[in-house]
Structure formats: C-alpha cells, structure tokens
PAPA-498767 format. One record per residue (C-alpha): residue in three letters; x, y, z. Coordinates in steps of 0.1 Angstrom, whole numbers, plus 5000, padded with zeros to 4 digits. Layout:
<recs>
alaXYZ ...
</recs>
This chain:
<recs>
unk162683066827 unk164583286853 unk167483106868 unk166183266901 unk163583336925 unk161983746915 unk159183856943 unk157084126920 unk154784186949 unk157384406968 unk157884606936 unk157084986936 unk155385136903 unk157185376883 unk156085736882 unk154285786845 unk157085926825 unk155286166803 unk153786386832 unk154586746830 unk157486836856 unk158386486864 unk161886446870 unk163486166848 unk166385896859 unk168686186851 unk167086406873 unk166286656844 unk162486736845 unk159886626812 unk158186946807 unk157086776772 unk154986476761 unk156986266743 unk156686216705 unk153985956689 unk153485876656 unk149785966660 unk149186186681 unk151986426669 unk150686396629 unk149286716614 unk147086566588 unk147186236567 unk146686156528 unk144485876521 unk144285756485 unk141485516472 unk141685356436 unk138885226417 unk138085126377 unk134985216367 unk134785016334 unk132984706327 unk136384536321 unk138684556348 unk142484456344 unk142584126369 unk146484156378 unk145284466394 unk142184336414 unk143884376449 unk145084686446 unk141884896429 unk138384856435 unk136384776403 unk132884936391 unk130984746371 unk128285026368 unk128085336349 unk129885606369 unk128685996368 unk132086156375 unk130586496378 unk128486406405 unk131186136419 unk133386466424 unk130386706438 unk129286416467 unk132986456476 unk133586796480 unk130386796504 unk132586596528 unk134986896537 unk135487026567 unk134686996599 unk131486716603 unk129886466625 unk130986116607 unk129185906628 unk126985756597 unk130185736581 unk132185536608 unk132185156616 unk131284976647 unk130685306666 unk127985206681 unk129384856692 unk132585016705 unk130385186728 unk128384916745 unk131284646747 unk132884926768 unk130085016788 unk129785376774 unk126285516767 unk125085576734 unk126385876710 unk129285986739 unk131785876712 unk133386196694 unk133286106657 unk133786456645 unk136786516619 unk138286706598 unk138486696556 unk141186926545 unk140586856505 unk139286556485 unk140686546452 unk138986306425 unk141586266396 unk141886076365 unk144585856360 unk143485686327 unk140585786309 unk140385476286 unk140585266315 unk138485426335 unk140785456361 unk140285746387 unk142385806423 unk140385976453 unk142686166472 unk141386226511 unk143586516534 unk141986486567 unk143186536606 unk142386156611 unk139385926603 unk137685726621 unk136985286615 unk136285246577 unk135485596576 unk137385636539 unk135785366527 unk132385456538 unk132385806525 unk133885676486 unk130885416489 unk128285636501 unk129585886470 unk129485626449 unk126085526457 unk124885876442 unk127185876415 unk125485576400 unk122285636408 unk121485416441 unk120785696463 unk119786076461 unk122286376471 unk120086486496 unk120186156510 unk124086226514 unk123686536530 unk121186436553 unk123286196567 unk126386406568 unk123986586592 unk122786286611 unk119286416601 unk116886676618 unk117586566653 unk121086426648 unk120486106656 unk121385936628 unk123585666629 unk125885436604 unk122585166602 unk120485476588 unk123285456557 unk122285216533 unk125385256513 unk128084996513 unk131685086523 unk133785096491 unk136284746488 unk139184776508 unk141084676481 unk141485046468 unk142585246502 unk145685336507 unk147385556534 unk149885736510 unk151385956537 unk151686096571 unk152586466578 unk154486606606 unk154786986614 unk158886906606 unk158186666579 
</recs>
C-alpha cells in the first residue's frame, strides 16, 4: 500500500516509444524499433527425438518420444522433405480455428504460412533406434512441429498415404482444408526441443 493519496485520472499517457521519429526523454529521436527476441530472430532450430524400437529406455521417457511400431525411415525422411519451403500450415497448426472465433475474427483470415529452411532426419543410434528430426524454419505456428513429425510419422508406418500428406500440405483442391481434415495425431511433446535461436549478429 502507498503511504499516500495518487489521483491516476489526471495522468497523461505516454507517447508509444517505438514510433519512428519520436523524440525520447533525451530528446534524441527513435528512428528504429527496438530489439525483441522474436520479432528480430532470423530462423529457429527445432529438434524432436523419438525411439522407434519396441523397447524404449524408461529413464529417457520425458525427453524422446517412443514408437512402438515399425518405422520406414526412408519414407519417414521423404514426408519430411515435402515440408520445405514456403506452405500454408493451417492443417498442421493447433487451435487456428478457435483462436479465430474467441477473437471474433472470421474464418481462414489467420496467416498460417511459414517457412521450412531444411529438415534433417538423423541417426543417433542405430541399435536403439534412436533418430533426431532437425526443423530450420522462420517460426512455426501452435504445435505446428509436433504436428508435421506426427503426420510424417503416420505415413512412415503405414496409417496414412503420401498423397494424403501432400493433399493436406495443400489444404486440398479448394484450400479449404483445415487441422480437423488431419487425422494424424501430433507427435508427444516429450521429444521437441527448441535447440536454438538465430540472430543476423549471432
């Protein structure tokens, strides 16, 4: 508690700091936005780990997912390269759709494209059927990650076709697909990790 009275309503509001030519309390002018963590990044490295072995080492079970079923790693790696580039992830996303009607926004106004730089599929231990998925991307959108190694995964073991992929990396004929047209699960979070954050200086 304040040891004194404060009257906020006679209280003028500050000029938004970050508007191009606005003089600060030093008098010099902001020509420049300020930095932010993610609006300044350049791309992001997301790594997801999985076992795809009927045994799975249990002192690792919250930090890689575990794949009971057969695995085609061949096809695994070809479902991933289909997601680079530049695409409409909207099947991909989470709670798009939600998002939109709790804010009063009409349907598909949302931008869900991104970018994929590179997905890399690597083996870390053959024996234990251990692999890493490496994602580069500009930024992703809700469970995004997770929805495109499950949706991958789907096809690798034999759940879904590859043309079933593609078709909703294209949101269909029309493009009006959305993430309930995926039947895919998202991969467990247990696997995702952001590994890193890249800066142009850094």
């Amino acid at each position: 508690m304040l040891n004194y009275d404060l009257n906020l309503y006679g209280l003028e509001p500050a000029p938004p700091s970050d508007v191009p030519g606005h003089d600060g309390v030093d008098g010099s002018a902001r020509a420049e936005r300020p930095w932010h963590a993610i609006a300044c990044s350049r791309a992001k490295l997301y790594s997801y780990r999985l076992t795809a072995h009927p045994v799975a080492d249990p002192l690792r079970r919250y930090t890689r997912a575990h794949v009971h079923r057969p695995v085609d790693t061949e096809v695994l790696r070809r479902c991933l390269g289909r997601f680079v580039g530049a695409h409409d992830f909207r099947c991909f996303a989470g709670a798009v759709e939600q998002n939109e009607r709790r804010r009063g926004m009409a349907a598909g106004t949302t931008d869900t494209t991104r970018t994929v730089f590179r997905v890399d599929l690597l083996e870390e231990d053959a024996g234990r059927g251990d692999y890493r998925i490496d994602f580069y991307l500009k930024g992703a959108l809700y469970r995004m990650v997770r929805n495109m190694v499950g949706t991958a995964l789907a096809v690798a073991t034999g759940d879904m076709s590859e043309d079933e992929l593609l078709r909703l990396l294209r949101r269909g004929e029309d493009g009006a697909l959305t993430r309930a047209d995926n039947l895919a699960k998202p991969a467990p979070p247990e696997g995702l990790t952001m590994e890193w954050v890249y800066y142009d200086d850094y």
